[in-house]
Phi, psi and omega in degrees: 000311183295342182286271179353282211305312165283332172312297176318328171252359162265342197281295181318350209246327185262321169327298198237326210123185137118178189228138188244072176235182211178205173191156153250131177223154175237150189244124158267104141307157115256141210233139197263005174214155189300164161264141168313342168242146183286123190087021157304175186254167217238207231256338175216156183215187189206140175216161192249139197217109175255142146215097146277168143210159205234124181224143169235159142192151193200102219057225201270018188239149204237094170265095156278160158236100197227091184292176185213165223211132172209115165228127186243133205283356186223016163212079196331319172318324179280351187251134165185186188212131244183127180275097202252334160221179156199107172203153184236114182256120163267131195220109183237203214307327173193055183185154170203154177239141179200150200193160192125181141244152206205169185232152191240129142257141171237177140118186194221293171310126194290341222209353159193133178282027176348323175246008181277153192218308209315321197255132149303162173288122193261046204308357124343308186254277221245185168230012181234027150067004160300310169310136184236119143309150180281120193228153209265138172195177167245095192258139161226133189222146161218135166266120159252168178284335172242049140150179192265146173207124167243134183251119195255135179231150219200103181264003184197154185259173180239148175257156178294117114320150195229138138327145184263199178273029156247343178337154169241155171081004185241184192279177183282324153277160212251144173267109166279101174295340197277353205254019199271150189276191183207149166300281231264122179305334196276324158063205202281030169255346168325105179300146147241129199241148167180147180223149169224132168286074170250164193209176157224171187198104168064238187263029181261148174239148188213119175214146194225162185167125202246100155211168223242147195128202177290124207287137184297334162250138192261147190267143182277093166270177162291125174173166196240149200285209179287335191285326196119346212246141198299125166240167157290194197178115150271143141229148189273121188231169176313059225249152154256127182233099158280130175227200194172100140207147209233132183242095169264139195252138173226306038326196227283020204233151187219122176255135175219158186202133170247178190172129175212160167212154211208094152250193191122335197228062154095256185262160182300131195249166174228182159182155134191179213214150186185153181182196185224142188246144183215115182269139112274109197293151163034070176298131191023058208012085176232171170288314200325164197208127161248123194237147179223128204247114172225125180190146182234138194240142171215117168266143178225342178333155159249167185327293193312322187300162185267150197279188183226164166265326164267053180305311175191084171250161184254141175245045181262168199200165162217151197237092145306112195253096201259003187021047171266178194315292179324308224068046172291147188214143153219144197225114181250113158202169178240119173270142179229124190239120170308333194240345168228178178315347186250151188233169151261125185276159136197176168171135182249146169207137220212152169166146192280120157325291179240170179308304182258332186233162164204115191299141108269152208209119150214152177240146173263128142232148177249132195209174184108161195281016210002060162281334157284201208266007192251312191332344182274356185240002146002316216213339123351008160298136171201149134280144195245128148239131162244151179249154174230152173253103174257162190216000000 
């Protein structure tokens, strides 16, 4: 299957132009305990991982294509494939187009994407909301001097994927995308709109931004699947979302702040998250770069709202930059929930073999009395190393 699949992606690149790369990777879990649940996958698993992508431009028009891959060996649920752009980008003097699916980033903060909204969540590949679905839209944007504004149109929502009962990392009851509702008679075909507004003013960054549509997390109702057996049920509801977030740069100091208020999931909720990143430059004169991450999260959502983790949580972390030849990173932090005992460890660290491979490496541990929205992962430590082939 995978020979077709590049074949099928060398044919625009030999056809037409254009430049074609990407990576393979290949992945090991380890899980550091048997599992809490009956049919779970045991303690190491192994996955195969493809994202080419194919870029043209041509004059002022931009094409990409960048499919994604995933096949995992002891849990089906988990393999799949997911289309992360297709888009024809137009770009003239002071306005660009863009139509297709494509990925949007908003935000600042490091330790939670509070106002990204535009991309589902691949909660399939990670458990920190980095990973994104390709989600289909229309951006019109015009740049002025004093600032940029873009309006986005969404003719179809992508629904959240769940790990199935071999999952590792999911609740004790299984969440059925098949069966899940939607507030809206349109259920995912249902538009969405959002404009969002950024600038700067000295070392301050600004960005504002309004949107109104199917909300990207779904609230959990009770019900039973076809089998007879007790499930989760997403359901999706209607949300209006306004946001704010601001980034000031100063010599070694990075201030950051988010904000959203949201109604649409019973009475209107508010959050953000905000904190300061402070680089130590050439460390003990070395090339190395040290950063120290301090951010704090507030929720405020009621019972109608999909739940959170962050209600009144703590974030700190440190980053290591070894700014050699390789790229080496290491990323350490820690979570903290202000209302009961528990924290989460993690920590990523990356670096190139070569030119063409490069290893990564990340771990989780959970620890604390779970008493909170974590408890299902209790038994769930775990680490990933992946090699990746880029080409």
């Amino acid at each position: 299957m995978l020979k077709y699949i590049f074949i099928i992606l060398l044919i625009p690149q030999v056809s037409l132009g254009g430049e074609l790369r990407g990576y393979m990777a290949g992945e090991i879990s380890v899980f550091r305990q048997a599992p809490q649940y009956a049919g779970q996958q045991g303690t190491i698993n192994t996955a195969f991982l493809l994202q080419p992508e194919y870029i043209k431009e041509q004059g002022k028009n931009l094409f990409t294509v960048k499919p994604f891959l995933r096949l995992d060996k002891n849990d089906s649920q988990k393999s799949h494939v997911d289309m992360r752009e297709l888009s024809w980008n137009y770009f003239a003097d002071d306005w660009e187009f863009m139509a297709g699916i494509g990925k949007v980033y908003w935000g600042v903060v490091e330790s939670r994407h509070l106002v990204d909204i535009i991309n589902q969540t691949d909660t399939l590949e990670t458990i920190d909301g980095e990973e994104k679905l390709g989600q289909p839209l229309i951006q019109i944007a015009t740049l002025q001097d004093w600032g940029t504004i873009r309006f986005f149109a969404m003719p179809y929502f992508r629904e959240r994927e769940y790990g199935g009962v071999k999952s590792r990392l999911r609740t004790s009851k299984i969440i059925d995308t098949d069966s899940a509702k939607f507030e809206s008679p349109l259920n995912e075909r249902a538009p969405d709109f959002a404009i969002r507004y950024t600038h700067y003013i000295g070392d301050i960054d600004i960005g504002l931004a309004n949107f109104y549509g199917t909300s990207r997390e779904p609230l959990f109702q009770s019900g039973t699947n076809k089998a007879g057996q007790s499930v989760w049920i997403p359901y999706y509801q209607r949300i209006n979302q306004t946001s704010i977030d601001v980034q000031l740069t100063t010599e070694g100091w990075l201030w950051k702040l988010e904000g959203i208020t949201v109604s649409g999931q019973g009475e209107r909720f508010n959050a953000v998250s905000g904190g300061v990143e402070y680089t130590l430059y050439q460390l003990f004169d070395s090339e190395a770069d040290l950063g120290l991450i301090a951010e704090y999260h507030r929720d405020d959502r009621g019972r109608n709202a999909p739940i959170t983790q962050f209600d009144n949580d703590s974030f700190i972390a440190t980053r290591l930059a070894f700014n050699n030849a390789d790229d080496t990173q290491i990323l350490a932090g820690m979570f903290i929930d202000n209302n009961t005992s528990e924290h989460t460890f993690s920590i990523e660290a990356s670096t190139r073999l070569t030119d063409k491979w490069k290893v990564e490496l990340e771990a989780t541990v959970f620890a604390g009395s779970f008493t909170g929205t974590s408890g299902f992962a209790q038994k769930d430590d775990f680490a990933i190393l992946r090699l990746s082939r880029y080409f």
